[in-house]
Kinemage of the C-alpha trace (Angstrom):
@kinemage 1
@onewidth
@group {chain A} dominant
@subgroup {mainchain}
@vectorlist {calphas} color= white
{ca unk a 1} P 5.625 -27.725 25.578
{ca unk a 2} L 3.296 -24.819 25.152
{ca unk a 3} L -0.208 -24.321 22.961
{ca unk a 4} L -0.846 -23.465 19.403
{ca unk a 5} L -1.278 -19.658 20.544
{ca unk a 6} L 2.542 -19.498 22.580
{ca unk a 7} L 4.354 -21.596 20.431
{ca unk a 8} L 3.112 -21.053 17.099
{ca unk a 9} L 1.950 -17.222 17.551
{ca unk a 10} L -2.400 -18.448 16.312
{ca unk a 11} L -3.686 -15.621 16.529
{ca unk a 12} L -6.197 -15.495 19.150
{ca unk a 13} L -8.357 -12.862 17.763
{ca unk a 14} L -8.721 -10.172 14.961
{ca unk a 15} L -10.829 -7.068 15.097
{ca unk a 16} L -10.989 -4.135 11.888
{ca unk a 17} L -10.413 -1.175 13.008
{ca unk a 18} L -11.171 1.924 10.781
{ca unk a 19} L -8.034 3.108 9.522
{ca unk a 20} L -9.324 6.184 7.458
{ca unk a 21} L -12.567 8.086 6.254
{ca unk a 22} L -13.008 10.234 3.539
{ca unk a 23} L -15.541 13.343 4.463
{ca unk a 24} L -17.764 14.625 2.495
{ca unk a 25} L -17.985 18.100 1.115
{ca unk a 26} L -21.508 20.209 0.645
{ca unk a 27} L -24.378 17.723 0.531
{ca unk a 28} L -22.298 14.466 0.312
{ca unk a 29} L -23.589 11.906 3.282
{ca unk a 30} L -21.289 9.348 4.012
{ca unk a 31} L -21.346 6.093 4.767
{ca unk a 32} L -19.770 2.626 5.703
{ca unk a 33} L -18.901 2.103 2.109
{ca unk a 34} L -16.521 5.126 2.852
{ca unk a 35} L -14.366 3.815 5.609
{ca unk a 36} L -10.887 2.309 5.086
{ca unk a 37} L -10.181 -0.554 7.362
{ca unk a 38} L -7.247 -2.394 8.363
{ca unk a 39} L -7.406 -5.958 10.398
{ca unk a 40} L -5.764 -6.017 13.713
{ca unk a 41} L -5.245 -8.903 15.682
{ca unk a 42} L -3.817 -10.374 18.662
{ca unk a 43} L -1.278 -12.777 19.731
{ca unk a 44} L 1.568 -13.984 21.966
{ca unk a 45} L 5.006 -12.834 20.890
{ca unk a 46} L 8.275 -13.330 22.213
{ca unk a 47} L 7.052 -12.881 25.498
{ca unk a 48} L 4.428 -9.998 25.223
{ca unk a 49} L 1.210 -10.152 24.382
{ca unk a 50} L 0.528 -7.766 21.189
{ca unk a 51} L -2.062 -5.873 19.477
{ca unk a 52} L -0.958 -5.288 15.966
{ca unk a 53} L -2.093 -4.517 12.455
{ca unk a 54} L -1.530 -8.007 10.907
{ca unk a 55} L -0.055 -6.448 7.903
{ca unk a 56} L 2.665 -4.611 9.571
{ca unk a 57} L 3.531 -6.826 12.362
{ca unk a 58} L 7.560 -8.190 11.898
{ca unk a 59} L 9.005 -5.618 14.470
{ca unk a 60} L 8.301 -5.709 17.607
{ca unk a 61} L 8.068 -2.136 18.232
{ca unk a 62} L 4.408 -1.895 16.303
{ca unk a 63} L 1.736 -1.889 17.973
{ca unk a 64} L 0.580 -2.654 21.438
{ca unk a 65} L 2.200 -4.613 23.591
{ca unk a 66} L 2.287 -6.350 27.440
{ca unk a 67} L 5.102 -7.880 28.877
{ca unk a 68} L 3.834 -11.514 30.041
{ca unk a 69} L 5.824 -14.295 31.337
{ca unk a 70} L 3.061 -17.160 31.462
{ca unk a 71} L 0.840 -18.253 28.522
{ca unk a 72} L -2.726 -17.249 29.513
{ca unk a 73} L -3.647 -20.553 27.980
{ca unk a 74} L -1.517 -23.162 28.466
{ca unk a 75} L 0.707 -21.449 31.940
{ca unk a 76} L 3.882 -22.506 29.560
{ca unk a 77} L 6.629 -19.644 30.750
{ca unk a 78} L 7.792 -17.627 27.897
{ca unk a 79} L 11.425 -16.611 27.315
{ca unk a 80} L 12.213 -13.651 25.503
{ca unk a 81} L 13.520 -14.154 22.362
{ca unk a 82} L 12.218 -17.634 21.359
């Protein structure tokens, strides 16, 4: 039983966040062009419900994360460790 987003871990949504920013010195402006981004998403993991950057996402200890025992989507109950 379950959805696409609890039992195959789609993520639900992605978001980039601005992971760096060069400054300027003396007269230099800066700009969008100078921002370093890195694309975060969200999804249902082994029970929580996490906040991650995509590229660094294996352990479950990056991140963000809220314990959740029912699929927002579906109400499937989640089991830790599945």
């Amino acid at each position: 039983m379950g959805c696409n987003f609890c039992v195959k871990k789609s993520v639900i949504f992605t978001r980039d966040i601005v992971d760096d920013v060069s400054f300027g010195w003396g007269d230099k402006k800066i700009d969008i062009s100078d921002c370093i981004y890195s694309k975060f998403g969200l999804f249902i993991d082994r029970g929580y419900l996490r906040f991650v950057d995509l590229e660094d996402c294996d352990c479950l200890d990056h991140g963000n994360k809220i314990e959740i025992q029912f699929c927002p989507f579906c109400g499937n109950r989640l089991n830790k460790g599945e």
